[in-house]
Steps between C-alpha positions, in 0.01 A plus 500: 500500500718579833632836507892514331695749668871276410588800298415807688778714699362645792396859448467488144269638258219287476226629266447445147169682409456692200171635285514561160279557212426191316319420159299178499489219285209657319685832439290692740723723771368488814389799702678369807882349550609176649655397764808276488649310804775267482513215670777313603366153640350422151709713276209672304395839523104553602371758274166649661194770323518754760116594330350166531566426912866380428392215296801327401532512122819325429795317667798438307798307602868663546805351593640379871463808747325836331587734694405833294291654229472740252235606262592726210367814465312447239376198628721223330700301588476418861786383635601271786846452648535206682768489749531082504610479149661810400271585233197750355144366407319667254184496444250709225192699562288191483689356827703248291842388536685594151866410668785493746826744539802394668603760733750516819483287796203582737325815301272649788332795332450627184413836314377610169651786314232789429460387125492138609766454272729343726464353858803489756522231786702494784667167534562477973725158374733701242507820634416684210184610251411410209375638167224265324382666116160434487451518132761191477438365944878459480708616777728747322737583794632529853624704721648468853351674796496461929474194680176327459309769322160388605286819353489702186319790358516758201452870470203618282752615261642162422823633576626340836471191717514518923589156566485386907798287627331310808874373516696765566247787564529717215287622174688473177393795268583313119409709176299315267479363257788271729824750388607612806469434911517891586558507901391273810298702775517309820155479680388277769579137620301266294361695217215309295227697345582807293228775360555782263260819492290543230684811426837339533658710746535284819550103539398362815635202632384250763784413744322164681793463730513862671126570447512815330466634146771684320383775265756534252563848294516436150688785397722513822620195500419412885270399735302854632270302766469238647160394686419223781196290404398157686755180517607317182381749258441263209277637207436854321227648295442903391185668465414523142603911587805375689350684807490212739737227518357141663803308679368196686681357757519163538610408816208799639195367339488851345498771209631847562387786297800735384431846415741551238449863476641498905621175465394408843249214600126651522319223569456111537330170421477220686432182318663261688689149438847595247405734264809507222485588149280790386343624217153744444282506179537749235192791684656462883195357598614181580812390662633114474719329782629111475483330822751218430474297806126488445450438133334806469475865308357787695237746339540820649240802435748747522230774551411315854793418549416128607465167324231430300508142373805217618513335138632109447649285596810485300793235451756712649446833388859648442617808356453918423401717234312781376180584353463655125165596319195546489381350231601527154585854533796643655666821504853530542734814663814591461800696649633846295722790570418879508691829500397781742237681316459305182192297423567102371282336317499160406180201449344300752467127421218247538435204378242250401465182370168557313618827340221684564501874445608658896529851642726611775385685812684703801426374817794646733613831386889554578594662815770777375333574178262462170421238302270462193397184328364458149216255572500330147882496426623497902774751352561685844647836582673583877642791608620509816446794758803819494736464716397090601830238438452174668261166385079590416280223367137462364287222466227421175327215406324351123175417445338366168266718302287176417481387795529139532672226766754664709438874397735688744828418564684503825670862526883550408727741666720747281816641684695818427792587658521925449897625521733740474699353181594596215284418189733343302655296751415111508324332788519174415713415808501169597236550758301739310144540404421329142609644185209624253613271209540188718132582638384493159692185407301328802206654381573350189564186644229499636269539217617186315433274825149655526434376137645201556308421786184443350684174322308173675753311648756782545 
């Protein structure tokens, strides 16, 4: 079929491209996720085995103009919001279609809350987001942001929404679940694509009409850099460490590499044609870019920093999103508080869908102090360093005793933020870190999905 580009805005997002772990019809998980590209000239979504040479394992239809997707993360649903019909396909680990949700006019992106309990969409046509319960796929509620909110992403916490107004150049910060729409931060001209850090601290946003990125502040409020990249920066994509941030430019035939420690550009790739929507696979390793105009997805070995395989064609490949995984296993962070000189101690989560026995493991120590990690239980103890106030993180990971498909997870960030307060005063601000009882409520959550996972058909 001819290539449909009727419904796509110049400079917008165009990627949809997400891996996720899947279980197959015979109840096996595989060992490596898929890869899922919508496409708008035939309205299905191509789902490819990134093990077996991109085979293409499935291709089931949407409705008029996907535009995004989301996987959960634990692996089901998937959705896809299609911007031509103002609704949400869903589809189950098995890559079937089990139904339709109405949403706003024109939804162009769409997130998953940590838990995958609920999913949020901005709607460009409505100008506002919307909640979808997944345990019922009915939208629940609204809630009005900018003009023409065309991006959307969620803290690690589950706590708050940055929202990008390509309208009016702003990011809406809303509090979720949808209560609240906190502040607007103005940004760029243009703003499409929007990234949080796997620690939750910064938001960056991709502004393709002043060709720049905005790094917003989570806990100030406000934009604290801003950093030239290449012309029509379109689509975004974080290091699984959230050490390197991948803009491409569209209208450069480029990727720049931000070092988000300096947050300046250290390096980048030149790949030609329009490179728009991004999105990299749960070890780094690989990096995907959509080349729209050419019916196309870019493999990119992110170690050589040059493309590896030009995978295709596609019927209009449209759309952004972001890797989850690997596997069946997946470990999940979380955001806490700390006084000055007092350890915290709380339990790491993981999950996995064949409930195998799992241990959890240290792999980035924190920088301003201790941590210890019960392997068996992942009950962990942090204390941070005397004196230190400010943010400190560390990184683990889970891997299965048994063994088995899948048997290390992708690792999970944990984020402290060390201060000065008082014990016994509360910090659950609206733009503060995660409180422990809603943690274990997710986690909790979380649990019944895994079981109910393993349902055929589900």
């Amino acid at each position: 079929m001819p290539l449909d580009l009727s419904g796509w805005r110049p400079g917008a997002s165009v990627l949809a491209l997400i891996i996720t772990a899947v279980v197959s019809t015979m109840g096996t998980a595989q060992a490596l996720p898929d890869l899922y590209v919508a496409q708008k000239g035939n309205r299905t979504v191509a789902i490819l085995d990134t093990g077996n040479n991109f085979n293409e394992i499935a291709t089931p239809n949407t409705q008029q103009g996907p535009a995004a997707i989301a996987v959960s993360p634990i692996g089901s649903p998937i959705y896809v919001a299609n911007s031509g019909s103002g609704t949400v396909t869903a589809l189950n680990v098995h890559n079937v279609v089990t139904g339709t949700i109405s949403v706003g006019a024109d939804p162009d992106s769409i997130v998953f809350s940590p838990g995958g309990s609920a999913a949020f969409v901005a709607n460009a046509g409505a100008n506002d987001v919307s909640e979808i319960d997944v345990s019922t796929s009915t939208a629940l509620q609204t809630i009005a942001v900018g003009n023409q909110p065309d991006g959307i992403a969620m803290t690690p916490d589950g706590s708050l929404l940055f929202v990008s107004n390509r309208g009016d150049g702003t990011v809406s910060v809303v509090s979720a679940p949808l209560a609240a729409s906190l502040l607007t931060i103005p940004v760029g001209k243009d703003p499409g694509a929007v990234m949080v850090s796997p620690r939750g601290f910064t938001a960056y946003v991709a502004n393709a009409g002043s060709n720049s990125i905005s790094v917003i502040d989570r806990h100030e409020r406000k934009v604290i850099a801003t950093i030239p990249v290449g012309i029509d920066p379109t689509g975004l994509a974080l290091s699984p460490t959230g050490g390197i941030l991948y803009v491409s430019n569209t209208g450069s035939g480029t990727i720049s590499l931000i070092d988000t420690t300096t947050d300046s550009v250290e390096g980048s790739i030149d790949v030609g044609g329009d490179p728009a929507g991004l999105a990299i696979s749960p070890s780094g390793a690989h990096l995907y870019a959509v080349e729209p105009a050419q019916n196309s997805v870019l493999d990119i070995n992110t170690a050589t920093r040059s493309v590896a395989e030009t995978l295709g064609p596609f019927d209009g490949p449209e759309s952004f999103g972001a890797f989850v995984g690997p596997g069946d296993l997946i470990a999940f962070g979380g955001v806490y508080n700390s006084i000055e000189n007092t350890p915290s101690q709380n339990t790491l989560g993981c999950s996995d869908v064949l409930g195998r026995e799992r241990d959890f493991q240290l792999v980035v120590p924190p920088a301003h102090g201790s941590v210890t990690i019960v392997p068996s239980s992942g009950l962990f103890t942090y204390v941070p360093a005397p004196q230190f106030s400010g943010e400190d993180a560390f990184t683990f990971l889970c891997e299965t005793v048994a063994g088995g498909p899948s048997p290390v997870s992708a690792p999970a960030t944990v984020s402290v933020f060390v201060s000065y307060q008082n014990p016994n005063v509360s910090s659950s601000s609206a733009l503060g870190p995660l409180t422990l009882a809603g943690l274990a409520l997710s986690l909790a959550i979380l649990g019944i999905r895994k079981r109910n996972r393993r349902a055929p058909g589900s």
